[in-house]
C-alpha positions, 0 to 999 in steps of 0.5 A: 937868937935862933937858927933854923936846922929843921928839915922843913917845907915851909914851916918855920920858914921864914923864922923872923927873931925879935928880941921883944915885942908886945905879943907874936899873934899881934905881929903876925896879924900885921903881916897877914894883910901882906901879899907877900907873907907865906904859909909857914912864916914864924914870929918868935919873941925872947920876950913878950909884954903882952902875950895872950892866953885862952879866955882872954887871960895872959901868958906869964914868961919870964924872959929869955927862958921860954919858947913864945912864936906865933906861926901863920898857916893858910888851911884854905883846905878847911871848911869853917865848921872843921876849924877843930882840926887845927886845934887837934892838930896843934895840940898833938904836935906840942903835946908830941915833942914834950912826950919826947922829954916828958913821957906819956904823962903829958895831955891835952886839957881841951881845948887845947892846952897841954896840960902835965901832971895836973900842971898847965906846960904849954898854951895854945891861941889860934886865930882864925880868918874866914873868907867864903867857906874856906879858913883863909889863915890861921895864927897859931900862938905857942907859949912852951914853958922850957926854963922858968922855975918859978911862976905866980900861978901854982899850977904851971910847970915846965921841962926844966921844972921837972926834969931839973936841968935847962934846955936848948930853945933852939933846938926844942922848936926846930924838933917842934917845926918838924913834927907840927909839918908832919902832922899838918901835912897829914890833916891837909891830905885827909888824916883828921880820923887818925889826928882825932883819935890820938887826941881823944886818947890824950885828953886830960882827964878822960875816963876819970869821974870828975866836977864841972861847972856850967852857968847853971849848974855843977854837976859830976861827969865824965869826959869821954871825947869830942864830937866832929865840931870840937865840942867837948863830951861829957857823960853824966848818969848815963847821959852824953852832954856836949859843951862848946868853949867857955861853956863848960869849966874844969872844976877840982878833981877830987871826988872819984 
């Protein structure tokens, strides 16, 4: 169970527990279509038994260990081809909390994943709803790994991997409401310039020469930003290519 002792607004507000449940954005999709459901309204499982991933793929959490939540945000503020900052903003509030714990080794595998030490700690699923010209809502889907050790996939870590010792999940996700509030209320009032560079600065393997695939080739490059649309810079022999998601894939980085 879980309390809410976040100085917040609206975020996390209200925090609706279900113990399990198929997948948090699934619920929140749902609730959408109720008039009577507000701007920061939170679903968060113990458990889900089909949580979701980026491409399609699932979210592996062992129950009662993680933190899993799907929050409803209405960004109305943003146009369609601006729908980037929330990624950003997202991303630099998970990738805020676990740099308090973590440090300064924590990054954001674009386009948004939180990636630590070459290890995935954090997955992100944002679902947009489009009305006119403006994002009508938008369900951010959270997977924080805090207290799973073991895990199928070798390249996923969590707090309590790393640090060797458990963590309040109570506590981490009010931290979590308070800082992703601060930074939302920041895109909302017009602070995408300073968003968009703390993100550029913590991407995942920028400035590192490195192999990448697309549905033509494989080529060596280097990341060195995004572009106002989200799209991902890669520099190769003196050229800048932008890549839009699924069209480019991270391959191994071990030839710099």
């Amino acid at each position: 169970m879980y309390n809410i002792t976040a100085n917040t607004l609206f975020i996390g507000k209200p925090l609706i527990y279900l113990p399990s449940c198929h997948s948090t954005n699934d619920i929140a999709a749902e609730m959408i279509h109720h008039p009577s459901t507000t701007e920061g309204t939170t679903i968060i499982a113990n458990f889900q038994t089909a949580g979701k991933g980026q491409r399609g793929n699932s979210w592996e959490s062992q129950e009662g260990k993680n933190l899993m939540f799907s929050i409803i945000l209405k960004p109305s503020f943003l146009s369609p081809t601006e729908q980037f900052q929330l990624n950003i903003t997202i991303s630099l509030a998970v990738s805020e909390l676990l740099t308090t714990y973590l440090g300064k080794k924590v990054k954001v595998k674009w386009p948004n994943d939180i990636f630590f030490e070459d290890k995935k700690i954090c997955g992100i699923l944002i679902q947009n709803f489009i009305k006119s010209s403006t994002i009508e809502t938008s369900i951010v889907g959270i997977g924080i790994n805090i207290n799973q050790i073991e895990f199928s996939e070798g390249k996923a870590t969590s707090l309590a991997r790393e640090l060797e010792k458990e963590f309040d999940r109570n506590i981490l996700v009010n931290e979590f409401f308070v800082i992703l509030e601060r930074n939302y209320l920041q895109l909302r009032t017009g602070g995408i310039d300073r968003l968009k560079s703390r993100y550029i600065e913590d991407l995942y393997k920028r400035g590192e020469a490195g192999f990448y695939k697309t549905k033509e080739t494989v080529f060596k490059g280097m990341i060195i930003g995004v572009d106002e649309i989200g799209q991902l810079l890669i520099k190769e022999n003196g050229n800048t290519h932008s890549f839009q998601f699924k069209e480019v894939e991270f391959l191994n980085f071990m030839d710099k």
